[in-house]
RODO-2510 file (C-alpha; in nm, 4 decimals, decimal comma):
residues 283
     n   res          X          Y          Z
     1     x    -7,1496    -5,4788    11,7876
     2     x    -7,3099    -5,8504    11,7784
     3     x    -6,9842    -5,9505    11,6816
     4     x    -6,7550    -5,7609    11,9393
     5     x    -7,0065    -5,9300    12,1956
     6     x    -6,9908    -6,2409    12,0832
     7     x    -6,5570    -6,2449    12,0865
     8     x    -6,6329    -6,1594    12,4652
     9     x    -6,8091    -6,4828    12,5188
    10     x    -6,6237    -6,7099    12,2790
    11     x    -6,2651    -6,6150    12,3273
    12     x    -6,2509    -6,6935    12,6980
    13     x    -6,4556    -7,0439    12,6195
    14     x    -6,1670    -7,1209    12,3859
    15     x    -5,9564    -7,2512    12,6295
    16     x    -6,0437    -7,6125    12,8761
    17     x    -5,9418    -7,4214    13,2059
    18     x    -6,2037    -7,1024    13,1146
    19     x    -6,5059    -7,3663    13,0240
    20     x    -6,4296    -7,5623    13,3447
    21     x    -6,3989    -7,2881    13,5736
    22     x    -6,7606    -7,1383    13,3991
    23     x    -6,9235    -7,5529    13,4862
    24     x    -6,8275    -7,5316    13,8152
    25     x    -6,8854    -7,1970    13,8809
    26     x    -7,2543    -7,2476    13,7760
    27     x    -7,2774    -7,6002    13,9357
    28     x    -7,1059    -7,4111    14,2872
    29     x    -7,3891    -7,1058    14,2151
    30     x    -7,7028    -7,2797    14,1852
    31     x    -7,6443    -7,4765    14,5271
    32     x    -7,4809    -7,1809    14,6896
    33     x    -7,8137    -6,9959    14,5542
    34     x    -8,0712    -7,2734    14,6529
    35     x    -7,9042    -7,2785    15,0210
    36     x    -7,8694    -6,9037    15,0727
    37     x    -8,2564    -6,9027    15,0853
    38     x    -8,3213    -7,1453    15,3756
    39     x    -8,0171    -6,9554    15,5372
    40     x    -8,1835    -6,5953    15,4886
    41     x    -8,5105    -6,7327    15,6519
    42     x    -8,3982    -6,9080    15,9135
    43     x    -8,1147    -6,6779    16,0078
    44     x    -7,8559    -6,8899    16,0166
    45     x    -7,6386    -6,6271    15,7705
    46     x    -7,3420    -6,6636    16,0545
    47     x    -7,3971    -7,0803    16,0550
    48     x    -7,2929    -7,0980    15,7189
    49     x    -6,9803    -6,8306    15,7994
    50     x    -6,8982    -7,0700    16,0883
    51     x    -6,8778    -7,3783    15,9338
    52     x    -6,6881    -7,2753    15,6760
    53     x    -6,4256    -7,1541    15,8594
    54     x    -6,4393    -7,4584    16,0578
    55     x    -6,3267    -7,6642    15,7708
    56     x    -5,9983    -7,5336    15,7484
    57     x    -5,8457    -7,8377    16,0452
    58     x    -6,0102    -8,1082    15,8742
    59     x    -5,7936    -8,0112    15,5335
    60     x    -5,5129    -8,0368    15,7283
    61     x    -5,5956    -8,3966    15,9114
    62     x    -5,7241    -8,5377    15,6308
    63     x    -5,3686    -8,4691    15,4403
    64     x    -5,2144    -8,6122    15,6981
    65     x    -5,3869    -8,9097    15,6976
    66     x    -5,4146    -8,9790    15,3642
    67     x    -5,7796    -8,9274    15,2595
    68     x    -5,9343    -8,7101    15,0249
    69     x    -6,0022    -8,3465    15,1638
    70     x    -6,3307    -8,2982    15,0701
    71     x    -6,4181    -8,5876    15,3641
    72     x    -6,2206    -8,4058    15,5767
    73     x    -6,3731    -8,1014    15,5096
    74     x    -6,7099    -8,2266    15,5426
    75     x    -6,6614    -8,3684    15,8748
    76     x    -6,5045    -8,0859    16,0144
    77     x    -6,7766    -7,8442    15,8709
    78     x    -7,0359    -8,0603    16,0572
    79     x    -6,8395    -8,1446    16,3827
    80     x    -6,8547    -7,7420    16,3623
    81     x    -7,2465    -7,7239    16,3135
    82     x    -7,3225    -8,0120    16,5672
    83     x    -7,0816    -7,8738    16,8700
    84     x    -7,2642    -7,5481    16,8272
    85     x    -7,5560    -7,7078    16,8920
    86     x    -7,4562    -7,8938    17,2246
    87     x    -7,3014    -7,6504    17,3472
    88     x    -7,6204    -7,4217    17,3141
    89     x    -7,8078    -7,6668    17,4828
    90     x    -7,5939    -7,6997    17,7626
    91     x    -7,4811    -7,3838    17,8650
    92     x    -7,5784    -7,0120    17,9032
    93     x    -7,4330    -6,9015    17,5927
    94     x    -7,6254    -6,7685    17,3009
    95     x    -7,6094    -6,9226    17,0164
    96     x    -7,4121    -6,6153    16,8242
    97     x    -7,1451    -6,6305    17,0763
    98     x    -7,1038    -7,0295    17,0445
    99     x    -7,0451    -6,9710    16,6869
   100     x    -6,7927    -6,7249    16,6851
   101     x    -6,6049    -6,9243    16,9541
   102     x    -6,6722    -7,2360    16,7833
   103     x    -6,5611    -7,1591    16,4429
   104     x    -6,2751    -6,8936    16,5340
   105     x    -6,0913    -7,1433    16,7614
   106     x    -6,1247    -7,4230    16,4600
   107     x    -6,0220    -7,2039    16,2019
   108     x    -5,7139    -7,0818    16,4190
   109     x    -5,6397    -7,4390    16,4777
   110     x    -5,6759    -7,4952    16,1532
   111     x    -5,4206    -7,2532    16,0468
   112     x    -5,1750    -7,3813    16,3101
   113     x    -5,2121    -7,7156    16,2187
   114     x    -5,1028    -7,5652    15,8140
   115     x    -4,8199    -7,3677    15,9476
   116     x    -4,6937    -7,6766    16,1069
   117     x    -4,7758    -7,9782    15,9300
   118     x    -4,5930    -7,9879    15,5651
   119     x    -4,8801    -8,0276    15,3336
   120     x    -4,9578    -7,9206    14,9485
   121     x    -5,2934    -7,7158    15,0521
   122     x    -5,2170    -7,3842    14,9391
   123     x    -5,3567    -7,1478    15,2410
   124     x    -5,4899    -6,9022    14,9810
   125     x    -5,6509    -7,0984    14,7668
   126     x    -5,8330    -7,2527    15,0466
   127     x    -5,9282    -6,9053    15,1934
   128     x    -6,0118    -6,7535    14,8570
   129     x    -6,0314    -7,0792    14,5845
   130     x    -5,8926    -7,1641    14,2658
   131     x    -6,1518    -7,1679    14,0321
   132     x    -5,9155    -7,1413    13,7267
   133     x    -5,7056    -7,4285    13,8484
   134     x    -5,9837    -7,6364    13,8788
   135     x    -5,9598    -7,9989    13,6979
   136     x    -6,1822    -8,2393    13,5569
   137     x    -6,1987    -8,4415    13,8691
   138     x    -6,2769    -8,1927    14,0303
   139     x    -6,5407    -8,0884    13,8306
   140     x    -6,7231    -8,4025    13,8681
   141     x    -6,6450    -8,4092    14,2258
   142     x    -6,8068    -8,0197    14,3185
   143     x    -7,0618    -8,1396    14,0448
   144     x    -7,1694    -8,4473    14,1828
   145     x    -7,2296    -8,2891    14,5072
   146     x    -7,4072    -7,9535    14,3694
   147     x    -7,5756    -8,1756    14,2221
   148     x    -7,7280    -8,4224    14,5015
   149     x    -7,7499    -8,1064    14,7424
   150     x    -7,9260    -7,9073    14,5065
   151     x    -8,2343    -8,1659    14,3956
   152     x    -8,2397    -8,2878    14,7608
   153     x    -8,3687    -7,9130    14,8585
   154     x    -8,5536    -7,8699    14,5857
   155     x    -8,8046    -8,1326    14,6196
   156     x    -8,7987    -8,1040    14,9973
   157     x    -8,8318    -7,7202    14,9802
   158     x    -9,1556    -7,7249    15,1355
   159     x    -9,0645    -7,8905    15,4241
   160     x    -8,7327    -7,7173    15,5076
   161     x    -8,9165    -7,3821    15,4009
   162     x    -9,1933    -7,4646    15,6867
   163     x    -8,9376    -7,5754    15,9246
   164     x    -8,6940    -7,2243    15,9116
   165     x    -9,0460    -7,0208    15,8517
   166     x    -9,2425    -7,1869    16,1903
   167     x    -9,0158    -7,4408    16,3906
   168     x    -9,3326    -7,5123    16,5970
   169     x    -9,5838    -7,5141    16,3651
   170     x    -9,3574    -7,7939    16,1336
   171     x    -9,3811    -7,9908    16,4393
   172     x    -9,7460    -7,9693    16,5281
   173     x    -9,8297    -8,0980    16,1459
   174     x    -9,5906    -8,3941    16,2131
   175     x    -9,2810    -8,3272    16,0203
   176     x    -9,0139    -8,4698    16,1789
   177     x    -8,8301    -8,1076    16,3050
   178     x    -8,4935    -8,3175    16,4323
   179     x    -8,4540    -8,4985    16,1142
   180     x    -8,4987    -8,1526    15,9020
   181     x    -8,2636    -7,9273    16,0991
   182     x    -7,9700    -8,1992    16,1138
   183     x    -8,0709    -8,2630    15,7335
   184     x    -7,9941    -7,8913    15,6763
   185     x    -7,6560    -7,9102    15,8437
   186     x    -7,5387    -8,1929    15,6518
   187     x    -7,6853    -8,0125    15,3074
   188     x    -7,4692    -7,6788    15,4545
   189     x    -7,1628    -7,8717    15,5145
   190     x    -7,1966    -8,0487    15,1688
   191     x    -7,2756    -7,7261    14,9845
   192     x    -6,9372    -7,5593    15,1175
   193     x    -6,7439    -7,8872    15,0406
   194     x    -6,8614    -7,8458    14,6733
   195     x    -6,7919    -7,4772    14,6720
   196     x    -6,4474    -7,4686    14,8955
   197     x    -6,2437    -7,5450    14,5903
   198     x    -6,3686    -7,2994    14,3511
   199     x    -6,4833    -7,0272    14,5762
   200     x    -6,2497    -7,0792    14,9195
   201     x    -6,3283    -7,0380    15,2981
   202     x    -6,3576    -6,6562    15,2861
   203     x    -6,5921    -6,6151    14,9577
   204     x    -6,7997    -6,9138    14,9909
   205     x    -6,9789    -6,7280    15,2597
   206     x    -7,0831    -6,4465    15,0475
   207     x    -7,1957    -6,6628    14,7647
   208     x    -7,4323    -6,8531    15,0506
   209     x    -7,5730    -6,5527    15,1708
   210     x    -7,6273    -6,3076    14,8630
   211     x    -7,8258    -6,4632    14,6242
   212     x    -8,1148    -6,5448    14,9232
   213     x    -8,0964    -6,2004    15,0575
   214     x    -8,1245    -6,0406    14,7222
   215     x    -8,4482    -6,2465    14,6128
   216     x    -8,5526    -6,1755    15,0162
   217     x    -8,5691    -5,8123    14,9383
   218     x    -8,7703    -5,8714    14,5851
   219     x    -9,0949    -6,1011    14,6950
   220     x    -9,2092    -6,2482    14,9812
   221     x    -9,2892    -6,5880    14,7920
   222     x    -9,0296    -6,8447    14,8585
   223     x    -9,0407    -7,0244    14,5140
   224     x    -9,0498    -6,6558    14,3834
   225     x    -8,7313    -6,6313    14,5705
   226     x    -8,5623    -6,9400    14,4997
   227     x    -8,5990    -6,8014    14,1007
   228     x    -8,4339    -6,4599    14,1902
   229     x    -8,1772    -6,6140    14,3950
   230     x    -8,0499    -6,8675    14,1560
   231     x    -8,0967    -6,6440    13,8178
   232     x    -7,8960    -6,4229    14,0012
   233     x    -7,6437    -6,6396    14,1225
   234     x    -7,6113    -6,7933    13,7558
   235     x    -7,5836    -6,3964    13,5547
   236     x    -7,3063    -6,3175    13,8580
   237     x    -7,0884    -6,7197    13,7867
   238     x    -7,1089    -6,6308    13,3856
   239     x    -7,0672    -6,2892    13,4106
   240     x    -6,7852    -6,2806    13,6719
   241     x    -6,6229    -6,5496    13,4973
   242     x    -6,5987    -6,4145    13,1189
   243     x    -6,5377    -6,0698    13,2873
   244     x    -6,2222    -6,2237    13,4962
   245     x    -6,0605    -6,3490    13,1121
   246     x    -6,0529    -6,0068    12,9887
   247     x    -5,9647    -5,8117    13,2615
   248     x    -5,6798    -6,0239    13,4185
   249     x    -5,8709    -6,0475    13,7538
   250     x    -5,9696    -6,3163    14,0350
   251     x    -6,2698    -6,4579    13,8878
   252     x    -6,4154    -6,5677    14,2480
   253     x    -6,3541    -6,2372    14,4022
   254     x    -6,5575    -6,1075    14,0816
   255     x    -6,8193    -6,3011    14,1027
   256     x    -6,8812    -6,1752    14,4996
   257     x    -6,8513    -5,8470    14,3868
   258     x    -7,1052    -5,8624    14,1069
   259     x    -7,3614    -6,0363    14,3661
   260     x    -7,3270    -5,7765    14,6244
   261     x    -7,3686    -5,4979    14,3570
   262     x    -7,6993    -5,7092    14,2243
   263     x    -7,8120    -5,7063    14,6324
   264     x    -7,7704    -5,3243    14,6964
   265     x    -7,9709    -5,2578    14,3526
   266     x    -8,2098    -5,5022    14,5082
   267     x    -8,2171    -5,2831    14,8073
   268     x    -8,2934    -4,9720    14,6365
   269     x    -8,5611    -5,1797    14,4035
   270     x    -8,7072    -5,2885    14,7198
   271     x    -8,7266    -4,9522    14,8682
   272     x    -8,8571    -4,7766    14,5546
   273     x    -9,1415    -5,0695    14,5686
   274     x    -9,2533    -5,0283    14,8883
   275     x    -9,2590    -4,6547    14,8783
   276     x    -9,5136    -4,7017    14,5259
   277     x    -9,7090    -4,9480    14,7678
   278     x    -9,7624    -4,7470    15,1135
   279     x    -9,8614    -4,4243    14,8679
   280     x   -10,1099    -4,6573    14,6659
   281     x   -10,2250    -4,7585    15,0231
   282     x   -10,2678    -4,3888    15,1437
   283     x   -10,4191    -4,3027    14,8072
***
């Protein structure tokens, strides 16, 4: 049995593309993980769907004019988060309609601008990733930003926990609220960056909102939460990627799957909980 378990997890690590794809699946998940948590409480879930999407016409530029994509991505992804913003504060418009407008007409001019400009960018791996295809460079590159993102939130957590928490009250104890919320959308447009090779457009979403809303339903302390979210960001990357070796499968699509499954036990663990509490309560 030890042994049969142990072929699982060493065959697939046999190979460079497997161990590379399991790095950066891990590096991609902890950031992904660390984010999804600030997105949860703030509710900015369909921020982090919108600027994804929104990256898509900076690929496409940034082929054309000769620099690497991940810069065009990233300033795309926060032309995205920043237009939102203005037009918010200049118009009528709720915020949740901005968005959709916002990103749906990038990511629409984004795919124009691919079905017309001749360019290597495979459209599906952008929507959906290549995490098998992934190289060294690469690597280093979604690493490096991981990374930076991920210790940058991490020892600022209290600050950017206070800010999406109580807006108001951040401000009245002198943290700077301006700084913190455009500091967020630069960390959310870095984050998907990092993640839009292995993960894609489409996924990338899921992996920034899951792990958050699974540790949401599970505690109501934050650092509590920030544990949950990133062990089970981690157990879905390693997991999802050994799985994909042996059963000939998409290995980001897996590791979506496995975090959804991991958020509707939460659900039911969460229920279950608070059932045990408000009869302990009547009791």
């Amino acid at each position: 049995m030890i042994d049969t378990l142990l072929a699982l997890i060493t065959e697939p690590l046999a190979h460079e593309f497997m161990q590379r794809a399991l790095l950066v699946s891990i590096l991609i998940g902890t950031v992904c993980s660390i984010f999804s948590c600030f997105l949860v409480l703030k509710g900015w879930s369909l921020m982090g769907d919108a600027v994804s999407h929104a990256v898509l016409p900076g690929l496409a530029l940034a082929f054309v004019i000769g620099i690497p994509l991940s810069i065009g991505a990233f300033i795309a992804g926060l032309f995205c988060a920043l237009a939102t913003g203005y037009i918010k504060d200049n118009s009528r418009v709720k915020e949740d309609a901005v968005m959709g407008i916002v990103f749906s007409g990038l990511f629409a001019l984004g795919l124009v601008m691919l079905t017309k400009i001749e360019t290597d960018v495979h459209l599906l791996h952008v929507l959906f990733g290549n995490i098998l295809g992934i190289s060294s460079q690469d690597v280093i590159e979604a690493g490096t930003i991981a990374i930076l993102c991920s210790l940058i939130m991490l020892i600022k957590r209290r600050d950017f926990m206070l800010y999406c928490f109580d807006p108001a009250h951040a401000s009245v104890i002198g943290l700077r609220v301006r700084f913190l919320h455009f500091g967020l959308l630069i960390l959310l447009a870095l984050t998907i960056v990092s993640s839009l090779k292995a993960a894609g457009i489409i996924l990338v979403i899921s992996m920034l909102i899951a792990p958050g809303a699974t540790g949401f339903m599970l505690t109501k302390s934050f650092d509590r939460m920030l544990i949950i979210a990133m062990s089970v960001s981690i157990f879905s990357c390693i997991t999802g990627t050994l799985m994909s070796f042996h059963l000939d499968v998409a290995t980001a699509p897996l590791i979506v799957v496995i975090q959804a499954a991991l958020f509707i036990m939460a659900v039911f663990v969460g229920r279950q909980t608070q059932g045990m509490k408000e009869v302990s309560y009547g009791t």
